[in-house]
C-alpha positions in Angstrom: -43.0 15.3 -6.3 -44.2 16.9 -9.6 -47.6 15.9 -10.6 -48.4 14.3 -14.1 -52.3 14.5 -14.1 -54.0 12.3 -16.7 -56.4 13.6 -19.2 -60.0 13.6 -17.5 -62.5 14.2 -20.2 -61.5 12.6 -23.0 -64.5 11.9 -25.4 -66.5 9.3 -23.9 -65.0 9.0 -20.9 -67.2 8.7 -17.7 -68.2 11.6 -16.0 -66.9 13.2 -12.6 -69.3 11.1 -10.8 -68.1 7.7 -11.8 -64.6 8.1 -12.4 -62.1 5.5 -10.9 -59.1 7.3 -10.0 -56.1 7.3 -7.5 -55.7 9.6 -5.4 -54.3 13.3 -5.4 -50.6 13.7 -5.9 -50.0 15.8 -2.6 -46.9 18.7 -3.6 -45.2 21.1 -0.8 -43.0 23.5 -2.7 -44.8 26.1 -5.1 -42.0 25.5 -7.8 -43.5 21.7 -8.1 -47.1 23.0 -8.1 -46.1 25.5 -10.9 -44.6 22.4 -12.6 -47.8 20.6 -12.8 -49.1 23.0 -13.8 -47.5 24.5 -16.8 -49.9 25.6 -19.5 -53.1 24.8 -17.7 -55.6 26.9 -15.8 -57.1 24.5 -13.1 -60.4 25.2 -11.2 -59.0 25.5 -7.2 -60.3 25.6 -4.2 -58.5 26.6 -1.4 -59.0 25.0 2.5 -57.1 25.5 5.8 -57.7 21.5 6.1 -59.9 20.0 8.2 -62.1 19.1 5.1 -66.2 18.6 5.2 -68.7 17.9 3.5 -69.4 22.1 2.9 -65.8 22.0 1.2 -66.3 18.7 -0.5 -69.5 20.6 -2.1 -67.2 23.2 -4.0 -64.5 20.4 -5.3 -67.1 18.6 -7.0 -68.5 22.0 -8.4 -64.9 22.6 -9.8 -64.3 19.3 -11.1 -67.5 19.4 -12.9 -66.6 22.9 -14.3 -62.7 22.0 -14.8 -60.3 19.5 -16.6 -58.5 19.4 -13.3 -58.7 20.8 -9.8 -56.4 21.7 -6.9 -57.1 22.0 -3.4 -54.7 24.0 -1.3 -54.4 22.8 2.4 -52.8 25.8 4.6 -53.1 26.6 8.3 -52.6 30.6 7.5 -51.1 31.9 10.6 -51.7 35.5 9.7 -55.4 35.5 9.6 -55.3 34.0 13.8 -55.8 36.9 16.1 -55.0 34.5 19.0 -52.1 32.2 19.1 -54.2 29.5 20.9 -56.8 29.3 18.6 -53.6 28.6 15.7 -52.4 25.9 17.7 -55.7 24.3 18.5 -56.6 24.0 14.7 -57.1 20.3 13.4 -54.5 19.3 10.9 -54.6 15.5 9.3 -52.9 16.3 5.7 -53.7 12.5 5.2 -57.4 12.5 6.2 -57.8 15.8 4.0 -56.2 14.7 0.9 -58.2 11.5 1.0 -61.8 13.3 1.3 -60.1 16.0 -1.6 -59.4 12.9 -4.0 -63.2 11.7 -3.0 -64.4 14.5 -4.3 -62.1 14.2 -7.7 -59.6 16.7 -6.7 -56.3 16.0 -8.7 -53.6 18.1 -7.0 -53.7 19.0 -3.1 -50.9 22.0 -2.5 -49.9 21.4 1.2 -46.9 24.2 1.6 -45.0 24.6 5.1 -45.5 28.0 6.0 -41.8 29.3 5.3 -43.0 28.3 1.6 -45.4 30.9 1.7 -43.8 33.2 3.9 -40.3 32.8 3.5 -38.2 35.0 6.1 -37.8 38.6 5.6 -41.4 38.1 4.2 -42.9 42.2 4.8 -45.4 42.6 2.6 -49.7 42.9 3.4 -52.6 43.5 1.8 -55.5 45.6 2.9 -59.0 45.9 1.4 -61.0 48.5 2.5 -64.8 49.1 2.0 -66.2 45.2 2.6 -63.8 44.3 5.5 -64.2 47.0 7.8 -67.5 45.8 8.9 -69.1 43.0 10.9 -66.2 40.7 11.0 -63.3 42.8 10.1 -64.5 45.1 13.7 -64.9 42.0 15.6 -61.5 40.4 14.1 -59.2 43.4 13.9 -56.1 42.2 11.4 -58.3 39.0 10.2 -58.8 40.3 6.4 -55.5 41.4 6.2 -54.5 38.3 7.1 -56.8 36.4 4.5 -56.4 38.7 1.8 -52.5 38.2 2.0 -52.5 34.7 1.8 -55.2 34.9 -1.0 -53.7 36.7 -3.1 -50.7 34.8 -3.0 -52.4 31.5 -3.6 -54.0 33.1 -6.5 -51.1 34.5 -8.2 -49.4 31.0 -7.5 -52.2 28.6 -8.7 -53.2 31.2 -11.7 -56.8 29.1 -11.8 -59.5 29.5 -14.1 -62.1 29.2 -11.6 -61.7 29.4 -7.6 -64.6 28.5 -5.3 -64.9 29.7 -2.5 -68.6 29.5 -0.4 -71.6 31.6 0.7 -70.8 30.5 4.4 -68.3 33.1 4.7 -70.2 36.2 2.8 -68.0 38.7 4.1 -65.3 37.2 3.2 -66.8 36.7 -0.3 -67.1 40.0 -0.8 -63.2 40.7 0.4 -61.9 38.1 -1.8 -63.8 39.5 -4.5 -62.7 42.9 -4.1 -58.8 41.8 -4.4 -59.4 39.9 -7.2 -60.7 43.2 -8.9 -58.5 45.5 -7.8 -55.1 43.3 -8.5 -56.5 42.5 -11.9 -55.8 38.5 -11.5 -57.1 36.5 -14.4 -59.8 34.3 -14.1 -63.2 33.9 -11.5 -64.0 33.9 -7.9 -67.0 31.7 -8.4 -69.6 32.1 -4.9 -71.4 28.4 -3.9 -74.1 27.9 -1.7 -73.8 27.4 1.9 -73.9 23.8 2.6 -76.0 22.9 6.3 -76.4 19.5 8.0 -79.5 19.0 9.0 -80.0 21.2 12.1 -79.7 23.9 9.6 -76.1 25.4 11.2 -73.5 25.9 8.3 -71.1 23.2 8.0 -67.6 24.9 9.3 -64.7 23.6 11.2 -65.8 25.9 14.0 -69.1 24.2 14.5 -67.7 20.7 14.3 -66.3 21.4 17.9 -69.7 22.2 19.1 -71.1 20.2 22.2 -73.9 18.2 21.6 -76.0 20.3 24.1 -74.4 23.7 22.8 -75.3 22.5 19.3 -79.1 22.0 20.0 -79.2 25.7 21.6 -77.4 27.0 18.9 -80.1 25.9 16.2 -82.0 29.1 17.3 -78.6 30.9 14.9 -80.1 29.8 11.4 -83.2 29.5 12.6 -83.5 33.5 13.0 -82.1 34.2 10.2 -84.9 31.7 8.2 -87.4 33.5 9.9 -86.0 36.8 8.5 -86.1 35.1 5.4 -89.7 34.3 5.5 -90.8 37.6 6.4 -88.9 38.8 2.9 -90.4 36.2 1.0 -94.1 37.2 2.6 -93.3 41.1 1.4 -92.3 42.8 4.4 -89.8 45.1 3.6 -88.7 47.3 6.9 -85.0 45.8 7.4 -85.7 46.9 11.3 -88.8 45.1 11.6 -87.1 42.1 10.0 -84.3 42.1 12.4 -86.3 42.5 15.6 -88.6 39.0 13.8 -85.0 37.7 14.0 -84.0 39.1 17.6 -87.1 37.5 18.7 -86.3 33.8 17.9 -82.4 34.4 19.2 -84.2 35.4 22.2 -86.1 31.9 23.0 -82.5 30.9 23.7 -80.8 33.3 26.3 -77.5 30.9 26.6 -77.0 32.5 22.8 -75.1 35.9 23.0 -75.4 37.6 20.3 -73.0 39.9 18.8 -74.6 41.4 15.9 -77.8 40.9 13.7 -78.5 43.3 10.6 -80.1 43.5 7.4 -77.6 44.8 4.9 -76.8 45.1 1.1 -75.4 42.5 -0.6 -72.7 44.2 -2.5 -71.2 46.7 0.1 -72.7 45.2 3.8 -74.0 48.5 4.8 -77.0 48.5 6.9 -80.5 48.4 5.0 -83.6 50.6 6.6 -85.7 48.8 3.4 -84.4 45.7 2.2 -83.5 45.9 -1.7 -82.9 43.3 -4.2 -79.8 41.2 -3.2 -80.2 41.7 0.3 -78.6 39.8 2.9 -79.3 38.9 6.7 -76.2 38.4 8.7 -75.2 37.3 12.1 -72.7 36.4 14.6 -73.4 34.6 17.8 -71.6 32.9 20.5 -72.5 29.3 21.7 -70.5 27.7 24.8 -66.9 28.6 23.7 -68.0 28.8 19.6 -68.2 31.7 17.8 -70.8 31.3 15.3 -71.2 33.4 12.1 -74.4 32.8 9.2 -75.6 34.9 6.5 -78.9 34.5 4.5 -79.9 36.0 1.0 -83.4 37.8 1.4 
């Protein structure tokens, strides 16, 4: 189906708050998306499903910023180091294009994975610098994985704007570095982790959380807060901030962590005095949940 999307701003008309609209036309083949989408640069933000209220957070931040909006739904495969995890992922297309027309998304790109990586498909893109760190040691092939896929989204939506949030810093930064490098048009436009209100990010990961693994794993944000704290009262040793941190991980021993550090902002690399645009960063595991968090300092 080939989307026809109606003007959104016309003078006078109601903002994104109140508008009264059907939902999202919902498109599978990238030749219909590119359709839709001839002559327009839309804002996009782009989901592997299994929407919340931390993704609903940048729709409404594109729809504001936007005359119209797609949301990609896409289950990468390549950016899964273990088959099982792939398989256990939540899919409900349905459920997901409901929330993304809540939010005032127009468009939701839902491709099969042959439409994105049709056979003979051979082709990969590494980034070095920000991925080889933190996440990209404890997730060998995951950046390629994400970068790939990223880039081809990009060079298929061509958007204006693409959101993409805070949650996931290192992967900020990745995404960031690609769309630099390749020289696509437009911005990657960083948004503000959203938390409930135990203070853990809102992520698919931590959705599947037991109720008693979720209260131990409060001590995650919490440690980074307190690292916070000690920034905002002046201390500036990035070891003594990360021992304040250890400290508060420690008052729950069911937590392993996997790695706390202070580190710049820009390239990740580990601070000994915290600078302007510093960042605290962690990964833990709770139960069977990996857990990672990031604060600005």
């Amino acid at each position: 189906m080939i989307a026809t999307f109606p003007r959104l701003f016309e003078e006078g008309a109601v903002d994104a708050g109140q508008r009264r609209r059907p939902g999202p036309d919902v498109v599978r083949r990238r030749g219909d998306l590119t359709a839709a989408l001839a002559g327009l640069s839309p804002g996009y933000v782009a989901t592997m499903g299994a929407l919340h209220d931390g993704h609903l957070s940048l729709i409404r931040r594109s729809v504001l910023e936007n005359p119209r909006t797609v949301v990609s739904v896409f289950v990468n495969p390549s950016q899964f180091g273990d088959p099982s995890d792939l398989a256990a992922y939540p899919r409900d297309l349905e459920r997901d294009a409901a929330r993304a027309g809540e939010a005032g998304a127009d468009l939701v790109f839902a491709p099969a994975v042959d439409e994105i990586y049709p056979p003979g498909f051979a082709t990969a893109v590494e980034i070095a610098g920000p991925s080889e760190r933190w996440e990209g040691a404890a997730r060998p092939g995951h950046f390629r994985g994400v970068a790939t896929v990223v880039a081809l989204l990009l060079n298929i939506v061509r958007p204006e704007h693409a959101y993409f949030g805070e949650k996931d810093y290192q992967q900020l930064l990745v995404i960031r570095r690609l769309h630099a490098d390749l020289a696509f048009p437009g911005a990657i436009v960083g948004c503000p982790t959203v938390r409930g209100p135990d203070g853990l990010p809102l992520s698919s990961r931590n959705a599947r959380l037991l109720p008693e693994d979720r209260e131990r794993a409060r001590v995650v944000p919490r440690a980074l807060f307190r690292m916070a704290e000690c920034a905002a009262a002046g201390e500036t040793d990035a070891e003594g901030m990360r021992v304040a941190g250890e400290e508060v991980l420690a008052g729950e021993p069911t937590v392993r962590t996997e790695y706390l550090a202070v580190v710049d902002g820009g390239t990740l690399e580990p601070l000994g005095t915290v600078v302007p645009g510093a960042r605290a960063i962690v990964a833990a595991r709770v139960g069977g949940v990996r857990i990672i968090d990031n604060v600005a300092l």
